[in-house]
C-alpha positions in Angstrom: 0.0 0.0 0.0 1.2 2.9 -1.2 0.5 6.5 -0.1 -0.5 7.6 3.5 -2.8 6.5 6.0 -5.5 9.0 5.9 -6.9 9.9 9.9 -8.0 13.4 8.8 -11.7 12.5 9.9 -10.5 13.9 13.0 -9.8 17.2 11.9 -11.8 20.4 13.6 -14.0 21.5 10.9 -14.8 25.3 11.9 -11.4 26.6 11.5 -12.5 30.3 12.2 -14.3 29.6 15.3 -11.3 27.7 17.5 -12.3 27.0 20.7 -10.2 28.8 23.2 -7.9 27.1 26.0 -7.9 30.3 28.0 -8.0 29.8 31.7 -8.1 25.9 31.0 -4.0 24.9 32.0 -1.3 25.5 34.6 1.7 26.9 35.1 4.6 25.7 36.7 4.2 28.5 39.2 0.7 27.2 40.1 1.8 23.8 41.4 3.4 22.0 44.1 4.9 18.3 44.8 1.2 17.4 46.9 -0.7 18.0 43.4 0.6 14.9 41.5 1.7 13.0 44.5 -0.6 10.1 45.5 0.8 8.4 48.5 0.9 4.6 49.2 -1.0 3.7 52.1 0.3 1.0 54.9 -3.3 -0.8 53.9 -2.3 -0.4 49.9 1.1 -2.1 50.9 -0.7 -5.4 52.9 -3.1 -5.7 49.8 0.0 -6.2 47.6 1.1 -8.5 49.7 -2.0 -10.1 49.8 -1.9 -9.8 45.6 1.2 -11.7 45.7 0.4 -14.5 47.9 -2.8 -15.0 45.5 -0.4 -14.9 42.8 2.2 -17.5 43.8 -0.8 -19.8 45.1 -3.1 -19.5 41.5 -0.4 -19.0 39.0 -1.4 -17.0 35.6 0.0 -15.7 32.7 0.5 -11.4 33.9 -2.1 -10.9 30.9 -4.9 -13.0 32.2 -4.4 -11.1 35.3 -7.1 -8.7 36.4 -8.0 -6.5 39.6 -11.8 -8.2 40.1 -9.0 -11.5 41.2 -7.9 -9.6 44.0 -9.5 -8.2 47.2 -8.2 -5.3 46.8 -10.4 -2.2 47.8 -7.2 0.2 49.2 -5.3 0.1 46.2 -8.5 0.1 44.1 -8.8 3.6 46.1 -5.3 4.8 45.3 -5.8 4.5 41.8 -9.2 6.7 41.8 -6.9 9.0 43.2 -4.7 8.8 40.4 -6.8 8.8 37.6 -8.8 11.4 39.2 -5.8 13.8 39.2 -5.0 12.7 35.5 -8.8 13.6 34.3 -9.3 16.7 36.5 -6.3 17.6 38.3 -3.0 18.4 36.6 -2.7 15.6 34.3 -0.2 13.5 36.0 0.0 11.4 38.9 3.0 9.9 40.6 1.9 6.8 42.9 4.5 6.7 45.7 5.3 4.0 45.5 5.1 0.2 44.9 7.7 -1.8 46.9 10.1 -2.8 44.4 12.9 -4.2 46.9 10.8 -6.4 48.7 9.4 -9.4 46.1 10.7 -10.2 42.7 10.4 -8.0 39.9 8.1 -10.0 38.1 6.1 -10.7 40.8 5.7 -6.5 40.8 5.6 -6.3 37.0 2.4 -8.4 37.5 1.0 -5.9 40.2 1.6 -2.9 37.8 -0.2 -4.9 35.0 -3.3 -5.7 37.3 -3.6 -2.4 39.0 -3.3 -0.5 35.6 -6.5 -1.7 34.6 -8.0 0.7 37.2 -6.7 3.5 34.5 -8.5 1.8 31.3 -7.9 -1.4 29.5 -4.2 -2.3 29.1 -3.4 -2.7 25.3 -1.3 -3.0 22.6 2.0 -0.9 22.2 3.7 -2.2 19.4 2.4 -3.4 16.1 3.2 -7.2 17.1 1.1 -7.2 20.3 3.6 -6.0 22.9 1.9 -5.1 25.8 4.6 -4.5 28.6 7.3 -2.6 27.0 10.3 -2.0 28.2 11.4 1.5 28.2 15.4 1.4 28.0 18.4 2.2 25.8 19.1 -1.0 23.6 21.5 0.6 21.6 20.2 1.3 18.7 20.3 5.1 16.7 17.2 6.6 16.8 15.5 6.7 13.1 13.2 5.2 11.2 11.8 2.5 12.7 13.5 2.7 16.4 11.5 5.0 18.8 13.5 7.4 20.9 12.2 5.6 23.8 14.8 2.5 22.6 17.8 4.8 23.1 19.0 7.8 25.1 18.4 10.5 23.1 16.4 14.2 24.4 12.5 13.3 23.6 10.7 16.5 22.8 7.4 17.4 24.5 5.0 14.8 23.1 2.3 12.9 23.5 2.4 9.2 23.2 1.4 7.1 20.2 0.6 10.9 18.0 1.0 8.9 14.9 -1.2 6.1 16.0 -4.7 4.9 14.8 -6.0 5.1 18.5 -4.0 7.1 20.9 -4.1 6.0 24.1 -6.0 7.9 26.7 -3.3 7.5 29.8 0.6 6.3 29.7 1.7 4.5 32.7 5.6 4.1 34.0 6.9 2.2 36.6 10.7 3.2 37.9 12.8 -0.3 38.1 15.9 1.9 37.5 16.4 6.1 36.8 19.4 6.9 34.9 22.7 7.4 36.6 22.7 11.1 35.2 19.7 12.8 33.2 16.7 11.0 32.0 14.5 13.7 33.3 10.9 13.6 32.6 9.1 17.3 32.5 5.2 18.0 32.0 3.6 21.2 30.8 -0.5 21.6 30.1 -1.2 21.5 26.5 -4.4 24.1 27.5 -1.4 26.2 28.2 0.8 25.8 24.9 -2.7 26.0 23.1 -3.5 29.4 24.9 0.3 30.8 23.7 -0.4 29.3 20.7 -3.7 31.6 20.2 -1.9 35.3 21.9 1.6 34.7 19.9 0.8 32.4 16.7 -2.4 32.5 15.9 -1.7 31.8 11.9 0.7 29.2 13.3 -2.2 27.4 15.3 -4.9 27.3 12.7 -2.6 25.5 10.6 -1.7 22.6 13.3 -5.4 22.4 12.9 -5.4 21.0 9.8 -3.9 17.4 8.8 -0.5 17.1 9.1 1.7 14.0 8.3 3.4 12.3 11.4 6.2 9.4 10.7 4.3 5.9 11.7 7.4 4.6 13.6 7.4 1.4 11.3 4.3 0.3 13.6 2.1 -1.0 11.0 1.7 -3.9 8.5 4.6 -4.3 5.9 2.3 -3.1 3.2 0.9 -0.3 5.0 2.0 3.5 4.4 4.8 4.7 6.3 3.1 8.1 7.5 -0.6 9.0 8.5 -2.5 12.1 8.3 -3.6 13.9 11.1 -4.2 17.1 13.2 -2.0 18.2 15.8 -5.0 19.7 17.2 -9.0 19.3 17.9 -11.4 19.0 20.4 -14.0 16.1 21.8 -16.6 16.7 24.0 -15.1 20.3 25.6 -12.0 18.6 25.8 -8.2 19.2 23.9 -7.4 16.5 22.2 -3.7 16.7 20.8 -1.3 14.7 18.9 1.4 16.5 19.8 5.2 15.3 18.2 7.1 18.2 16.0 9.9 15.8 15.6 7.5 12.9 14.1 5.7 15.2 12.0 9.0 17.1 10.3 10.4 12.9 10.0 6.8 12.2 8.8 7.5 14.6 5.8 10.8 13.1 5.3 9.8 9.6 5.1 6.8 10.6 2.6 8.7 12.2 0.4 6.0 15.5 0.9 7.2 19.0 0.6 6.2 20.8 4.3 4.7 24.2 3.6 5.7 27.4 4.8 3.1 27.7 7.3 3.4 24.7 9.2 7.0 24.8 9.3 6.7 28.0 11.0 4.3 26.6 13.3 6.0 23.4 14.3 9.0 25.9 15.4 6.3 28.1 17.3 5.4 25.1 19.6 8.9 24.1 20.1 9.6 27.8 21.1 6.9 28.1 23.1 7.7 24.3 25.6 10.8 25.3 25.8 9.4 28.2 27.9 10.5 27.1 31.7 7.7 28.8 33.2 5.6 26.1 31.4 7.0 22.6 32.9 7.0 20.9 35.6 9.9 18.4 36.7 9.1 15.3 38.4 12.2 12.8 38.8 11.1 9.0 38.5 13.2 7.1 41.4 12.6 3.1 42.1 9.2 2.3 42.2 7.2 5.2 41.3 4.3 4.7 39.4 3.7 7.6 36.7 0.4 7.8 35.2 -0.8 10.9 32.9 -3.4 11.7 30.5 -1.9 11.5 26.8 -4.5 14.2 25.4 -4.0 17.2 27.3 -1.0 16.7 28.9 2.7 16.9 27.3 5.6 14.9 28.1 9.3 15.3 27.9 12.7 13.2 28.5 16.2 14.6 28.9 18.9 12.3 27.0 20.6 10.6 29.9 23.8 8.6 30.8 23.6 5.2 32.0 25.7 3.1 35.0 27.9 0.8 32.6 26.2 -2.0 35.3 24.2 -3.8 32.9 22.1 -4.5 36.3 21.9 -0.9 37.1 20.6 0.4 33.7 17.6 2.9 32.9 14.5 0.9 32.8 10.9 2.0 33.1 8.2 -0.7 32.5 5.7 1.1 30.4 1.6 0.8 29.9 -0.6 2.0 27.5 -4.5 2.6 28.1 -7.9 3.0 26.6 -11.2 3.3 27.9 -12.4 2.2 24.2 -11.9 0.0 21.2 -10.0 -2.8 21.0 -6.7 -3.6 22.8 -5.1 -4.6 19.7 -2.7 -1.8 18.4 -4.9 -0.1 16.2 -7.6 -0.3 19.2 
């Protein structure tokens, strides 16, 4: 198949009447530690315990694991919490935190996998079914078909998946190791980048609007087009919805062999301009067993490039979950 795969269906079709995001996001300034921070109760720690104990005595594949197993109704709790502040709050939520050092890392792996569920259904991250990925450097340069979460390099402000079919609604990350220098995640309200957007660029904005083309990461069939066709922006029910990813989008040109216009060229460097403004992001350093959860519409995410511990043991790794509350949980949802 040759071509591109064609998601402008999504596109916001009154292009003179864009809703505002005035008064909708954050700024760093506004925010504290407490307002992401969802702490781990001495109950929430017994019930994994408890989890565990089930586990060992009813083995099961971690995929046929699922919370309604377990008895479970502090951690159930702690969740709510978490998706509550991803929904409503400031888009991100770090659980604090699962106890890493105390059973295998499997046996936690499973944990992560069954309490995720409370987010949305787990699914598909990967064009061949992966569904716990691991979030490490393997080595490989980042291009064409290797993600930048596969190596060390500085990730852009983003959202996850921007290229995808069905984005996922929430992105989840559990700490088995941070980096031994870097590796730094930052968060800034896309409400806020949108309401920049409209004061500084408002040309610039109308334009990430309108389809753009966004480089599919090689996650698709063999036949299938290398680049889809999108908007950075729209809305849904009141709500932002973004695929946000300047660095796909100027590869996704590359790859299909499309000339980028004036306009959105000038625009992709508007938004890059305007996340790079510090009074915009938040910093929240992963350490061992944090959970990070955060809602992959409205909320962007960035990663420093990073320098690992030449401990093989000791490496950056971050088991990773995607989420939706609809569709399938194959890739393409």
């Amino acid at each position: 198949m040759d071509g591109t795969l064609d998601l402008s269906f999504e596109a916001f079709q009154d292009l003179e009447n864009i809703p505002t995001a005035k008064g909708r996001g954050w700024l760093a300034s506004n925010l504290n530690e407490d307002d992401w921070t969802v702490k781990m109760s001495d109950d929430g720690n017994k019930e994994i315990v408890s989890m565990i104990k089930e586990m060992m005595a009813k083995p099961l594949p971690t995929l046929l694991r699922k919370p309604s197993q377990f008895d479970i109704p502090e951690l159930a709790n702690v969740y709510k919490k978490a998706k509550n502040i991803c929904d409503h709050g400031v888009g991100f939520a770090v659980i604090d935190k699962l106890p890493l050092d105390d059973f295998a890392i499997e046996q936690m792996v499973d944990v992560y996998w069954t309490l995720g569920q409370y987010m949305g259904q787990n699914v598909a991250q990967k064009w061949d079914g992966t569904m716990v990925y691991d979030v490490t450097d393997t080595g490989k340069k980042f291009g064409y078909g290797v993600r930048g979460s596969a190596t060390s390099v500085e990730l852009v402000f983003h959202t996850d998946n921007a290229f995808g079919v069905a984005v996922p609604d929430y992105v989840g990350l559990l700490c088995k190791h941070p980096a031994k220098a870097g590796g730094l995640s930052r968060f800034c309200s896309l409400y806020t980048v949108h309401e920049r957007m409209e004061d500084r660029y408002p040309r610039e904005l109308k334009r990430l609007y309108e389809p753009v083309h966004f480089d599919r990461q090689a996650e698709h069939a063999s036949d299938e087009a290398k680049t889809s066709l999108a908007p950075m922006f729209t809305w849904r029910d009141n709500r932002l919805r973004c695929r946000a990813n300047s660095s796909l989008v100027r590869k996704g040109y590359q790859v299909g062999g499309h000339e980028m216009d004036n306009l959105l060229q000038n625009a992709l460097d508007a938004i890059d301009e305007v996340t790079a403004s510090e009074d915009l992001w938040i910093e929240a350093p992963l350490s061992r067993g944090d959970v990070q959860y955060l809602n992959n519409h409205e909320l962007g995410h960035y990663r420093s490039d990073f320098i690992d511990y030449d401990d093989q043991s000791k490496k950056r790794h971050l088991f990773r979950l995607w989420h939706r509350v609809s569709g399938g949980i194959h890739y393409d949802g």
